[in-house]
C-alpha positions in Angstrom: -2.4 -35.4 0.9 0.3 -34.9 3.8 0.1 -31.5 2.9 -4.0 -31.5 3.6 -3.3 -33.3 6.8 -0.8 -30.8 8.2 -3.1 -28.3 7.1 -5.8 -30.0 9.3 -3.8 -30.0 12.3 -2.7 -26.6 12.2 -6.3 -25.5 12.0 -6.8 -27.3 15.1 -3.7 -25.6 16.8 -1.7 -29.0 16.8 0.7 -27.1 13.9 2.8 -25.0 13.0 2.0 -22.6 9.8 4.0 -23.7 6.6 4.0 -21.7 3.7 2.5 -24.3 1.8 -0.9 -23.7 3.6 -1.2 -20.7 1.6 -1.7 -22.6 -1.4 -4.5 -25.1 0.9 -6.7 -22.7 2.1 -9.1 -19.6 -0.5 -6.9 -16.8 -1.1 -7.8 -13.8 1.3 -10.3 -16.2 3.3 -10.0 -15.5 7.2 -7.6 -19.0 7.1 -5.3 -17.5 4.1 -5.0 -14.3 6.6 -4.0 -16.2 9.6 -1.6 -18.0 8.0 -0.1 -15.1 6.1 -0.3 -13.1 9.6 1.9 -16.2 11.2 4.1 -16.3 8.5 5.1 -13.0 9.3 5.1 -13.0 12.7 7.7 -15.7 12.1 9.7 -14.3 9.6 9.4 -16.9 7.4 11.3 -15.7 4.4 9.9 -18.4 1.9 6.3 -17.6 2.7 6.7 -14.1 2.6 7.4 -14.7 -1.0 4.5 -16.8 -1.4 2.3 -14.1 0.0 3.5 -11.2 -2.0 3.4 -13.8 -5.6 -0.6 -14.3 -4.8 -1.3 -10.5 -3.7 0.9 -9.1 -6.5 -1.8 -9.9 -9.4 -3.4 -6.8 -10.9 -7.0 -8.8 -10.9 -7.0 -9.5 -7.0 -6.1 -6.1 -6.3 -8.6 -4.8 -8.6 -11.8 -6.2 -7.6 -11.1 -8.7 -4.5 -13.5 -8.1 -2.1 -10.9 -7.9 1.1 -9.2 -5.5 -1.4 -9.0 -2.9 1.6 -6.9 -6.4 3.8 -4.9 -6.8 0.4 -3.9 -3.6 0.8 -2.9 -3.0 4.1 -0.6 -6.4 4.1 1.0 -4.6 1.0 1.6 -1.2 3.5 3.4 -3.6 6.2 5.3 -4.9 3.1 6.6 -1.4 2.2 6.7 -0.1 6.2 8.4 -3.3 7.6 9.8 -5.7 4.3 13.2 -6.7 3.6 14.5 -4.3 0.7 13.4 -7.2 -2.0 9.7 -7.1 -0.5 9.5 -3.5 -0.4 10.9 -2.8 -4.1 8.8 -5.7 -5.4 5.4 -3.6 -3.6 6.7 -0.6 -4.8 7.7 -1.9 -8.4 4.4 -3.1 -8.4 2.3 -0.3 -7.9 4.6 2.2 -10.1 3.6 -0.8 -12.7 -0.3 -0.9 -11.7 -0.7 2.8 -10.9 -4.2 2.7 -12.3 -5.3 0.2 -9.5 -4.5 2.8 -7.1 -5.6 6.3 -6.3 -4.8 8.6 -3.7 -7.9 7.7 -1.6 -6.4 4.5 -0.9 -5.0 5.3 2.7 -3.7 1.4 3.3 -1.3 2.0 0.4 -0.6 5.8 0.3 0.8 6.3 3.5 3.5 3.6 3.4 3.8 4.7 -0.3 4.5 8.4 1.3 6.9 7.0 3.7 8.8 4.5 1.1 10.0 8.1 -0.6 12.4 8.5 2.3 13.6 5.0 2.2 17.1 4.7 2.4 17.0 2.4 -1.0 17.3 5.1 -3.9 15.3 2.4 -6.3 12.1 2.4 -3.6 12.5 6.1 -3.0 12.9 7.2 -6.6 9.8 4.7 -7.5 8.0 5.9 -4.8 7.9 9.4 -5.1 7.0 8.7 -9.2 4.3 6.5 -7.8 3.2 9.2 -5.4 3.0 11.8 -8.5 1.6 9.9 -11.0 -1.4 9.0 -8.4 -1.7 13.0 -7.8 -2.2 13.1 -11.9 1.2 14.8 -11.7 3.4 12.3 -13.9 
């Protein structure tokens, strides 16, 4: 209930976002987004967890329809994550690679990118991400 409440207020601007909200308002709704935008912006370590646990489902990337949003909160994970965001993304995809093709710009850029990371787990799983999508591994 207190959790509802602060919910409410932060809605109205009388808040500050908590990761909990994530959990309050629809997944990928316009609310879930502004949350998960302020959590970044803040840094908020906890709810930058939360975020990547409810976009990291094979299901919501398949056939959400703010699939194209999913994805591009998944690049800023692999441009601009901490090195346990950016392997979990990358893990991910390498594990999913059938969700993904080379069309998807949001994703294969950053994907491109993650091959130079200075992280040998992301660059190694990146690059046999990047392959596999070509049909190549």
């Amino acid at each position: 209930m207190i959790g509802k409440f602060s919910y409410f207020l932060y809605q109205k601007g009388l808040s500050v976002a908590k990761p909990e909200f994530l959990e309050i308002a629809e997944f990928a709704s316009e609310d879930w987004f502004r949350v998960a935008e302020t959590i970044m912006k803040d840094n908020n370590r906890d709810g930058r967890h939360r975020i990547l646990d409810q976009v990291l489902t094979p299901r919501r990337i398949t056939v959400h329809p703010k699939r194209k949003q999913l994805l591009q909160l998944l690049g800023t994970f692999l441009r601009k994550g901490i090195l346990d965001e950016r392997r979990r993304v990358v893990q991910f995809i390498d594990q999913n690679i059938g969700l993904f093709s080379e069309n998807d710009e949001d994703i294969y850029g950053p994907l491109l990118t993650a091959q130079r990371d200075s992280d040998i787990v992301i660059s190694n799983t990146a690059e046999l991400a990047i392959q596999r999508l070509k049909g190549e591994g």
